[in-house]
N, C-alpha and C positions, 0 to 999 in steps of 0.2 A: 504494500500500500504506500509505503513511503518512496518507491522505486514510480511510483506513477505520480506523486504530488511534485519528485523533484524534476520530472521530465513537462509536467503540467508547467513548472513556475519558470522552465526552459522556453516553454515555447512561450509563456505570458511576454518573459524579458524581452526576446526577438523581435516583438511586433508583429506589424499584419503581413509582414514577409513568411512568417516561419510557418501557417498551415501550407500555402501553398508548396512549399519546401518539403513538406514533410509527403503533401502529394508524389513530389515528383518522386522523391524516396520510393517510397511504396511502388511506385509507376514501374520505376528503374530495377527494381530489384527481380519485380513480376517479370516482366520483361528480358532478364538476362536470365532469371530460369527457369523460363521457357524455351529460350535461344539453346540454354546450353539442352534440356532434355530433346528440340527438332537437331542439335548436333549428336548429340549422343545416339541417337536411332539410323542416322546415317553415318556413325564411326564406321560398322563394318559392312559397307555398301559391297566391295566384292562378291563376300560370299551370299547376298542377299538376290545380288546381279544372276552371277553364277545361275546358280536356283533356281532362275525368272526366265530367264533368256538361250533357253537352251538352242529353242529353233526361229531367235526371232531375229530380223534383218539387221545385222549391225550396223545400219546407217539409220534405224531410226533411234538410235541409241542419243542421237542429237538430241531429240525432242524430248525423251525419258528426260537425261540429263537435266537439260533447262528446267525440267518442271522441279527437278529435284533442287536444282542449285534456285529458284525461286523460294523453294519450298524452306530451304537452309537460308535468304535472306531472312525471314520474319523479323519483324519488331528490330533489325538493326538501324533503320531512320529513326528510330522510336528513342533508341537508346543514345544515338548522338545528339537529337533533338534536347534529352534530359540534361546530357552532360554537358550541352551547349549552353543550355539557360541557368540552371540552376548557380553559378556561379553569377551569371548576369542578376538572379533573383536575389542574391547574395549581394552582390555592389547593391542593389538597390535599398537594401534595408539597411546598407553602410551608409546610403550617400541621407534615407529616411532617421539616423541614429545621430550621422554629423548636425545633422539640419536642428534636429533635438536642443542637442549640445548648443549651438549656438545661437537658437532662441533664447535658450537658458540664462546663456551670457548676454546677452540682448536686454533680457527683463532683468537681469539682477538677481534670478531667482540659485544662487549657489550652491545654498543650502537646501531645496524644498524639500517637500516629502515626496514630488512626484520623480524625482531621481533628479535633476539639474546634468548636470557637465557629466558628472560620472554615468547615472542612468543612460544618457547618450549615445557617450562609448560606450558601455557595455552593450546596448542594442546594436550599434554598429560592430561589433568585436564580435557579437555571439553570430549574427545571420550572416556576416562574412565566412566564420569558421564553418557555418551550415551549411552553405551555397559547397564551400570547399569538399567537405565531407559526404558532399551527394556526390559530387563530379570526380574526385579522385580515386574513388574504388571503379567509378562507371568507367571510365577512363580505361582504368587499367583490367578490370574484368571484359572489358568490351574488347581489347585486342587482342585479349587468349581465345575468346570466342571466332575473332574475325581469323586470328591464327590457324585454329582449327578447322574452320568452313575453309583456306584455303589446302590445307591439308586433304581434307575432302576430296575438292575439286578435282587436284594432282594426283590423287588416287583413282579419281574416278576417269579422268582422259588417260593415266595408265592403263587402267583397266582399257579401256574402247581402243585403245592404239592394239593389244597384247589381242584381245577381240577379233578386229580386224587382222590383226596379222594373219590369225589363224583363220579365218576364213579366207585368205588370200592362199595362204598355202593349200588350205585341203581343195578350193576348186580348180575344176578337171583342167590340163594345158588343152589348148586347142591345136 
């Protein structure tokens, strides 16, 4: 209980920056996994190929593909979209916590109860750190993800090259 009243008095201090923050959170994390379980189901495309394709044209192995590496894009606009803003969503409740701060010193109010100069910064320090804190795991979990989907891909035009090869070999010479 006390683990939710200090994440409550978290987001109070941030401002009207910090739910939207906490969206993108949420958004981003849905979103990478999920990425990574439509990665993980196409890790062993091979033998899943294999399997599938015993008697089927390896030149429509093209269109398979596309739909697969489509299917492997999901939610990755979605996820630079977050990683993109949310930093932006963060300056903005710096640039809404400075403005604070120097109303504060504007009015004389140093002291107040409503936080004055310090209150300020602290609104500007806390939704910066949050904007940061979305965007640098996205960041970095987003290109193990993108890693992987290329991983993928190279596996999988291996595969249709190693395909084709052998359908070049076994038909008849003329």
């Amino acid at each position: 209980m006390e683990m939710l009243k200090d994440v409550q008095d978290y987001m109070v201090s941030g401002g009207f920056v910090m739910p939207p923050l906490m969206l993108l959170t949420f958004a981003l994390w849905y979103q990478l996994t999920e990425r990574y379980f439509i990665l993980n189901e196409n890790k062993n495309i091979k033998i899943s190929l294999r399997k599938q394709l015993q008697n089927v044209n390896p030149y429509a192995l093209d269109y398979l593909f596309l739909q697969v590496q489509t299917h492997m894009k999901k939610g990755k606009m979605t996820i630079k979209a977050i990683v993109g803003s949310a930093p932006l969503l963060g300056l903005l409740g710096t640039v809404n916590g400075m403005i604070t701060t120097f109303d504060s010193l504007g009015d004389m109010t140093l002291f107040s109860q409503t936080g004055g100069v310090a209150g300020g910064i602290s609104q500007a320090l806390i939704t910066t750190q949050m904007g940061l804190c979305v965007a640098i795991p996205g960041v970095i979990a987003g290109r193990i993800l993108d890693r992987r989907e290329t991983a993928i891909c190279n596996e999988m035009e291996e595969f249709k090259k190693a395909l084709l090869n052998q359908e070049t070999s076994a038909a008849p010479a003329s």
